[in-house]
Structures are given as structure tokens and as C-alpha cells.
N, C-alpha and C positions, 0 to 999 in steps of 0.2 A: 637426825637420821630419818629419812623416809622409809612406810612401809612399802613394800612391795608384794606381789605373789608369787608362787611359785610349784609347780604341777610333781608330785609324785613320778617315779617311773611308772608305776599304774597308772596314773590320768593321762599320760604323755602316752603309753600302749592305747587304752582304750580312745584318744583321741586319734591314733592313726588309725586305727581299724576303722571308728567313724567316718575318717573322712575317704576310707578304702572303700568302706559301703555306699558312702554316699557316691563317690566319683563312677562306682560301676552301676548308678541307679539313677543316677540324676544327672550327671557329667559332672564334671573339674567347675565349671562358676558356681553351682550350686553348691558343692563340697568347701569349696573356697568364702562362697557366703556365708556358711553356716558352720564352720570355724572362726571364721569372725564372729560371729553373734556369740557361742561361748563363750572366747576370749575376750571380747566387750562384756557378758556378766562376769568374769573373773574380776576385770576391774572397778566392777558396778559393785558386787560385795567387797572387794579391796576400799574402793571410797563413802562406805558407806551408802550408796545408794540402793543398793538391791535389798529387797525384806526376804530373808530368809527364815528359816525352822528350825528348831531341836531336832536333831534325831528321836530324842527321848520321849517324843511322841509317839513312836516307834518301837522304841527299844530303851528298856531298863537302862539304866547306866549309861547313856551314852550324851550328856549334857553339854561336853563339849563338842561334839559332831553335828555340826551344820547342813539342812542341803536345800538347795533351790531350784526349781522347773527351769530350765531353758528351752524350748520346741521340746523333742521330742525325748531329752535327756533330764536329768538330775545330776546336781554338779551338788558331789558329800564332800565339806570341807572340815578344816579348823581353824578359826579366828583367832590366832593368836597375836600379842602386843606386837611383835613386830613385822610379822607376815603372814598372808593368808596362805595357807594349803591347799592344793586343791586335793585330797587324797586318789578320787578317782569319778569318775562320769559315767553314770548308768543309764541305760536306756529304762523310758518311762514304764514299758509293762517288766521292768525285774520284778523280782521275789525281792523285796526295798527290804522289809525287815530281815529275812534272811542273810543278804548282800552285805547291812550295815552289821550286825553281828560279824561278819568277815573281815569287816575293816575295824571294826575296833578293836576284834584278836589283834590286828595289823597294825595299829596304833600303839596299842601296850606293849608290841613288842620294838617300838619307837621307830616309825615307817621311815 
């Protein structure tokens, strides 16, 4: 069985609002490009390829929460054996540790 990935109803909200901002700021190819570029590191940390982080650089307790810079976001995942999560996509100036404290309430209450 192969892994796969697979987006939260959070990452899947926060990806259309992205690409709602991007299309009314940059147009539909831009928004369209750069939807792709996350969805290609979705499967760049899905294959191993992408170097990612602890949250718990961050945040106490949070050792399994992952997250990686794509432009202008950060993609919080969970690496689990047979699928990666993407929990949700934040823009790079959040409150990160703030944020991720929200998703890990979100987690333990099994997202």
C-alpha cells in the first residue's frame, strides 16, 4: 500500500481563501501557479524529499507536528506511516506559535 496525502478541511478552507487572495491580487495564472507549488511540497514531504521541522521548536509538546516554508506560507503537517496530513497552511507573518498551539488543541481532539 502506498502512502498518500491528504488536506484537513482547514488546509482545504485556508487553500481557497489563498487562492481567492491570490486571484483578486495577482490574477487566476498566478493563483493557479502557486497552488501548484504547495501541492508539489505536499508531495515533496509525502516522498521524502522536502526538509521539514518540529513544531516543538515552537511549542512544547508538539513533536509530532511538522511544518515547512513554501513562498509565502507554512504548510503544519503530521507524518504519519501511512499518510501525510496536511493539518492547515498559514501565512508566513502568523502568530506560528500561537496558531500551532490551536492545532494541536485540534489534533488531540483527533482532526
Amino acid at each position: 500500500m502506498s502512502r498518500s496525502f491528504r488536506l484537513t478541511r482547514l488546509a482545504e478552507k485556508s487553500l481557497t481563501e489563498i487562492a481567492r487572495w491570490t486571484i483578486k491580487n495577482f490574477g487566476l495564472r498566478q493563483a493557479e501557479l502557486y497552488e501548484a507549488e504547495l501541492l508539489n511540497r505536499c508531495k515533496g514531504i509525502l516522498n521524502g524529499q522536502t526538509h521539514s521541522r518540529s513544531c516543538a521548536i515552537l511549542l512544547d509538546d508538539a513533536d509530532d507536528l511538522r511544518f515547512v516554508r513554501t513562498g509565502e506560507h507554512f504548510l503544519a503537517f503530521l507524518d504519519q506511516p501511512d499518510e501525510v496530513i496536511i493539518v492547515d497552511i498559514l501565512h508566513c507573518r502568523s502568530d506560528l506559535p500561537r496558531y500551532l498551539a490551536a492545532l494541536m488543541a485540534l489534533k488531540n481532539e483527533g482532526i
